[in-house]
C-alpha positions in Angstrom: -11.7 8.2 4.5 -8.8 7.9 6.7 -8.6 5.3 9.2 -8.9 6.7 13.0 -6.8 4.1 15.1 -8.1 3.0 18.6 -5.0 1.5 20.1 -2.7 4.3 19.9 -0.5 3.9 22.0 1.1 0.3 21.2 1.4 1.4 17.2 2.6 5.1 18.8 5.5 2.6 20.5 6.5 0.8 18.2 6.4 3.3 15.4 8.6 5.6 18.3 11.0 2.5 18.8 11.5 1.8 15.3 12.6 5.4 14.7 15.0 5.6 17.4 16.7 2.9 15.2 16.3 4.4 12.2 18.2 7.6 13.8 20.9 6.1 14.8 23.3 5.6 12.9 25.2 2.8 14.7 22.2 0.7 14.5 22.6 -3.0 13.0 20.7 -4.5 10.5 19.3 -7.3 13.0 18.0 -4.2 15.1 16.3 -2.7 12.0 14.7 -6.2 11.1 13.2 -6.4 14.9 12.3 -3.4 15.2 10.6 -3.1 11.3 9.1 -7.0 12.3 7.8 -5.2 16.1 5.9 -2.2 13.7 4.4 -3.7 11.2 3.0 -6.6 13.7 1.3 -4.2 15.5 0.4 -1.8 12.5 -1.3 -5.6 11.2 -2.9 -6.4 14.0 -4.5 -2.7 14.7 -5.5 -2.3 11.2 -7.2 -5.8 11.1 -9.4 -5.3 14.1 -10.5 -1.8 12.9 -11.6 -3.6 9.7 -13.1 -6.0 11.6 -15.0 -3.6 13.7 -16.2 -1.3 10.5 -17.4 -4.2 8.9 -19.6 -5.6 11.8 -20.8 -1.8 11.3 -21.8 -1.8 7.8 -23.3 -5.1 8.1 -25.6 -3.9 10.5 -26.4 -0.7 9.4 -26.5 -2.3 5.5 -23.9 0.4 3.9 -22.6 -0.7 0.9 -19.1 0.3 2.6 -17.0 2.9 3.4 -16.1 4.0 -0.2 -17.3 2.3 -3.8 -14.7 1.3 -5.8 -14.0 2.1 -9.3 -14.9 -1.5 -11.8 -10.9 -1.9 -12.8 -10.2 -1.8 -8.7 -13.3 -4.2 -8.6 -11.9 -6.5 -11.0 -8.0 -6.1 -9.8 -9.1 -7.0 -6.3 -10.8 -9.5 -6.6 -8.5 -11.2 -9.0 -6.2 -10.6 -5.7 -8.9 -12.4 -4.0 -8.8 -15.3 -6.3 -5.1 -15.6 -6.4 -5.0 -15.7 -2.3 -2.9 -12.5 -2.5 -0.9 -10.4 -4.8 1.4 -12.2 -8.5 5.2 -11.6 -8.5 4.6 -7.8 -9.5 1.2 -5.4 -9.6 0.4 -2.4 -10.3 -1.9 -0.6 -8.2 -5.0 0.7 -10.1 -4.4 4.6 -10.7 -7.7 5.1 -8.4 -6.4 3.7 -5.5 -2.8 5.1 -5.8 -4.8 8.5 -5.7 -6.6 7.8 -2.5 -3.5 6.6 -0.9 -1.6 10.3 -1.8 -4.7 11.9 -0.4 -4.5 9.7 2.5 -1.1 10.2 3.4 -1.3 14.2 3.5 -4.5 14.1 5.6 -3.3 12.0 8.2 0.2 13.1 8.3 0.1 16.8 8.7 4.0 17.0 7.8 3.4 15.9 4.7 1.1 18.0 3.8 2.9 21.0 4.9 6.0 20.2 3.2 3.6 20.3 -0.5 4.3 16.4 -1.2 3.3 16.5 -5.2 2.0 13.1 -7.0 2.8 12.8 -10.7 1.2 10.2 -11.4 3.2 8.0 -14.2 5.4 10.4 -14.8 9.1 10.4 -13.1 10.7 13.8 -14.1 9.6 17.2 -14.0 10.8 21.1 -14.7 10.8 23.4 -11.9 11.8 27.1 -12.0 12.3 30.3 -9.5 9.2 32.9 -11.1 11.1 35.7 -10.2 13.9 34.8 -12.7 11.4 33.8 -15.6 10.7 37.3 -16.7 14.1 39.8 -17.6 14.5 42.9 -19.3 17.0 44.2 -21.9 17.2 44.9 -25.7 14.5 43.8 -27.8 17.1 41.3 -29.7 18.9 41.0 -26.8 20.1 36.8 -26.0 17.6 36.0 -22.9 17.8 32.2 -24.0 20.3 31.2 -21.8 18.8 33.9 -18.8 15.5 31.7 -19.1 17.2 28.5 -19.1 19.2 29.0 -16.2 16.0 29.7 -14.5 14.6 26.4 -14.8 15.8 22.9 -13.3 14.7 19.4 -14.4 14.6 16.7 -11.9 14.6 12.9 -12.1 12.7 10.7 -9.3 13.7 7.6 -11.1 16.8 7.1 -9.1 15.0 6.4 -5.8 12.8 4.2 -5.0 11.2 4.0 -1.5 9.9 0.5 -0.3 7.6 -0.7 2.0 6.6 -3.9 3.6 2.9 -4.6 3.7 2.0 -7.7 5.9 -1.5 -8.7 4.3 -3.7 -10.8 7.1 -5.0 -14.3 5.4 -8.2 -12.9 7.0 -8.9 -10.1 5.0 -8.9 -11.7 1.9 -12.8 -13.1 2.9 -14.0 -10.3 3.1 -14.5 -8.6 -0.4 -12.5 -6.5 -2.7 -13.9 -3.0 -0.9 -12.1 -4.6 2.6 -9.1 -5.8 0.6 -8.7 -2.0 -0.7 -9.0 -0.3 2.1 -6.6 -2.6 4.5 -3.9 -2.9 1.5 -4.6 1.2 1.2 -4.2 2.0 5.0 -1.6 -0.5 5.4 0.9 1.7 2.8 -0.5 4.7 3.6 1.3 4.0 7.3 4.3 2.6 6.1 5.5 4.7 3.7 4.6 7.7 5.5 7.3 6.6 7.8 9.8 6.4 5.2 8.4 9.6 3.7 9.2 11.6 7.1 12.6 9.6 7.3 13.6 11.0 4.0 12.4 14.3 4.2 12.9 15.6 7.4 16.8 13.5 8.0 17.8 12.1 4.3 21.6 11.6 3.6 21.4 12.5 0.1 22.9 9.2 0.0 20.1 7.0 -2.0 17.3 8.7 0.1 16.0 12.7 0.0 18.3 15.4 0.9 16.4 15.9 4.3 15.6 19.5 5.7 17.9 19.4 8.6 20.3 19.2 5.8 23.2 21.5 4.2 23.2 21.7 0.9 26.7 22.9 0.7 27.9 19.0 0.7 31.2 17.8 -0.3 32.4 14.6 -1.5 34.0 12.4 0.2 35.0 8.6 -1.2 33.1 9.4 -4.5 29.9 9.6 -2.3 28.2 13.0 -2.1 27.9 14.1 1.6 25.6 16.5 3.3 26.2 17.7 6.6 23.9 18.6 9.4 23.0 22.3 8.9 24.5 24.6 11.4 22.7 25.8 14.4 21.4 29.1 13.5 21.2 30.3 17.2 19.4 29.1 20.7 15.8 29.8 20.9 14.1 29.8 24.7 10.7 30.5 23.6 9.7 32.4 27.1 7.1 34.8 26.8 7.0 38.4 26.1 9.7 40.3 24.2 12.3 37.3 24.5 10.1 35.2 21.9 9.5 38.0 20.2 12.7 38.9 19.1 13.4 35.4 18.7 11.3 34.8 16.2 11.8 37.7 14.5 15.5 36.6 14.2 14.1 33.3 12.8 11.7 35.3 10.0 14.2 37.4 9.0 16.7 35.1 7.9 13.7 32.9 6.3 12.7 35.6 4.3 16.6 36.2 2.9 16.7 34.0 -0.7 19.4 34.0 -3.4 18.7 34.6 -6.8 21.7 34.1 -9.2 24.6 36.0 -7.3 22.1 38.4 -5.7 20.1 38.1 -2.5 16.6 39.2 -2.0 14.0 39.3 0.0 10.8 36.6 -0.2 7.2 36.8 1.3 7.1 34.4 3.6 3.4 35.5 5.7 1.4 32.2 6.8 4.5 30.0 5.3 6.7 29.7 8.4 6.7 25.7 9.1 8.2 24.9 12.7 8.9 20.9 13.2 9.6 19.9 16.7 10.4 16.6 18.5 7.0 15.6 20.1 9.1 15.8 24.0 10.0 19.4 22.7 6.5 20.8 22.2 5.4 19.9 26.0 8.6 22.6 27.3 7.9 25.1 23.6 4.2 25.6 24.5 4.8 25.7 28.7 7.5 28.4 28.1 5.4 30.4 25.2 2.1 29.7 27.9 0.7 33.0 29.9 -2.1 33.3 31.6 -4.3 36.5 30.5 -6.4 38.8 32.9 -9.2 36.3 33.0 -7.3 33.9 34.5 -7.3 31.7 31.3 -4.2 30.1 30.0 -3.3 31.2 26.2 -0.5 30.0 24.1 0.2 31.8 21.0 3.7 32.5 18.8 4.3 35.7 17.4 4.6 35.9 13.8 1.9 33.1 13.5 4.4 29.7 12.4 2.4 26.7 11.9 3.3 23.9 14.3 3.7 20.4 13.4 6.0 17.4 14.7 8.3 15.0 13.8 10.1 11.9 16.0 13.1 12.5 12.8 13.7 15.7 14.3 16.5 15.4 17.0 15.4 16.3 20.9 16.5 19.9 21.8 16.2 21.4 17.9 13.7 23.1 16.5 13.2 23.3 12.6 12.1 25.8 10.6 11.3 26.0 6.8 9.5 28.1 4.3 6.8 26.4 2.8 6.5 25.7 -0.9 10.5 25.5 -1.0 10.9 22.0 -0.5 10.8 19.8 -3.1 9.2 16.8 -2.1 7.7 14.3 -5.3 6.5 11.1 -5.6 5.7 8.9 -9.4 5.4 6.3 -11.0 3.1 3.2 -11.0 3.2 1.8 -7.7 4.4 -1.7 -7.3 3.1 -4.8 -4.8 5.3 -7.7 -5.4 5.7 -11.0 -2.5 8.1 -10.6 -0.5 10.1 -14.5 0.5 12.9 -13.5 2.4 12.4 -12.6 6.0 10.5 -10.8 8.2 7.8 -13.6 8.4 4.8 -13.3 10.3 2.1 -15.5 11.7 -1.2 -16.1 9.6 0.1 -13.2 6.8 2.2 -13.1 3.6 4.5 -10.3 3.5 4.7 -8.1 0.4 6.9 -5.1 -0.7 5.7 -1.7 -2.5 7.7 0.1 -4.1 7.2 3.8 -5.1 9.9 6.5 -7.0 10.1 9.3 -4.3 12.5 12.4 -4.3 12.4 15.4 -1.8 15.9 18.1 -1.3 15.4 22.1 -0.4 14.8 24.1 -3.2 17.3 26.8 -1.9 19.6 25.8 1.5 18.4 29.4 3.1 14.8 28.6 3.2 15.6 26.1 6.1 17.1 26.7 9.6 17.9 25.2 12.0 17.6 26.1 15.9 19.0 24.7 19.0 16.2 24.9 22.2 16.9 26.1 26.0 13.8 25.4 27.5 14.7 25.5 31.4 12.5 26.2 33.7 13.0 29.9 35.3 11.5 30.9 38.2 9.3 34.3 37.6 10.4 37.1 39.6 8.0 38.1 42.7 4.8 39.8 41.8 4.7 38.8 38.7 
């Protein structure tokens, strides 16, 4: 069960402030470390009093709590319990790991539209196009190599996202199901942050290569770069045949994938993702807003894209991707170790998890990338 947060609006600003830093690129490291301290203070305090608040429930309702734990995350959290917090390094029981993937797709609808996959322990897998895995020719004929070139291994090893988990001295009394679940939300926030970050703006550069990114990089200093992707055009998104065509201009070049040297054309029907910056989606849905002949106000897109937002995406752009052609992954154990560095907070210790994460576009053509003119016209008379 996902946690419903009351006090919206302070973790909405901070979270909105502490990715404003993480945008800019001339940000210091001081402003990252306020602005990282400022989040996770008010993530702490909001997910403590929820706890608080569900546990007053329970107790007078008698529920045996909000979800039963296996007996190995019995036994690991209370031994947490008993050590009056997390050793140098844990693992996570495979249980809870699980509930935090499911968590993080349910209440972050991004994620779950960009396919995040969990593998568990493992931290490389084989990925192929389908449409190249079956070839014709003579019945001897070499299709080894053909088949090969078809599939792609990948390695998640090499990145590792981390996030800091400020566990309340508090929570600790209250029982290993209480422990779970505010260790479980507390991730489950954090790295969902870092998760967006990496998929939606990643350098390449030790994080994902992010979707508003060109896969055509180059390298410069012995570093890989990846540059912005082009502006594909100016959407305005005012109703009737303007937004029409528009979108049909977006489709079409969605739908336009290359296989080997050729290109082809790819079903894309109920896959069209469109990410906008939360100020966009106020002017997308005014412009795209007509009133029908009851006098009700109706907003609907042609061509049917699913909507969805991200703070990573910059104001006045509008991204579009295909779904299912991102590769987004995450594996391996999940770590908790102390963290006694900085970033100390009042009447908590501070830990770090760690988790292998990857994400990059499976094929640079199923993203693109819009500009947005959303001025306000006036409508000519009698309309």
């Amino acid at each position: 069960m996902v946690m419903r947060f009351n006090n919206k609006n302070g973790m909405n600003d901070a979270k909105e402030k502490l990715t404003a830093v993480l945008s800019n690129t001339e940000s210091t490291e001081s402003q990252q470390t306020e602005a990282f301290t400022n989040y996770f203070d008010e993530l702490q305090r909001e997910v403590t009093k929820n706890i608080r608040t569900e546990v007053q429930q329970d107790m007078l309702s008698g529920s045996r709590g909000i979800n039963q734990l296996s007996g190995q995350e019995v036994r690991f959290f209370n031994a947490v319990i008993e050590e009056g917090g997390f050793k140098d390094i844990e693992i996570l029981p495979v249980e809870t790991q699980e509930r935090i993937f499911e968590d993080l797709q349910q209440s972050h609808p991004l994620l779950q539209q960009i396919g995040i996959q969990n593998l568990g322990a493992v931290t490389e897998f084989i990925y192929g196009n389908p449409e190249g895995a079956a070839v014709w020719g003579p019945i001897f004929g070499d299709i080894k190599g053909q088949l090969n070139a078809t599939f792609r291994k990948e390695s998640i090893s090499q990145l590792k996202l981390t996030a800091f988990i400020p566990i309340s001295n508090d929570m600790l009394k209250l029982g290993p199901v209480w422990v779970e679940r505010y260790v479980r939300t507390m991730i489950v926030e954090a790295m969902s942050v870092g998760l967006e970050r990496g998929f939606v703006a990643g350098t390449g550069d030790n994080q994902p290569i992010g979707l508003l990114k060109d896969l055509n990089g180059s390298v410069v200093n012995g570093v890989m770069v990846y540059p912005d992707k082009t502006s594909a055009g100016t959407l305005t998104f005012k109703p009737g045949r303007t937004t029409i065509n528009e979108l049909k201009g977006v489709v079409e070049k969605l739908s336009i994938h290359t296989v080997g040297s050729e290109e082809r054309v790819r079903n894309i029907a109920g896959k069209v993702v469109m990410v906008t910056n939360p100020f966009d989606s106020f002017g997308i849905k005014a412009n795209s807003t007509v009133q029908n002949a009851a006098g009700s106000y109706v907003s609907s897109l042609p061509f049917s894209p699913i909507f969805t937002e991200s703070m990573f995406v910059p104001q006045g752009k509008v991204l579009f991707f295909v779904k299912g052609e991102y590769l987004a992954a995450i594996g391996g154990g999940m770590e908790i170790k102390k963290f006694d560095q900085t970033l100390a907070m009042d009447d908590a210790t501070l830990y770090i998890a760690k988790q292998y994460a990857t994400g990059k576009p499976k094929d640079n053509k199923a993203v693109q990338v819009y500009q947005l003119d959303l001025a306000i016209t006036e409508e000519p008379a009698g309309v």
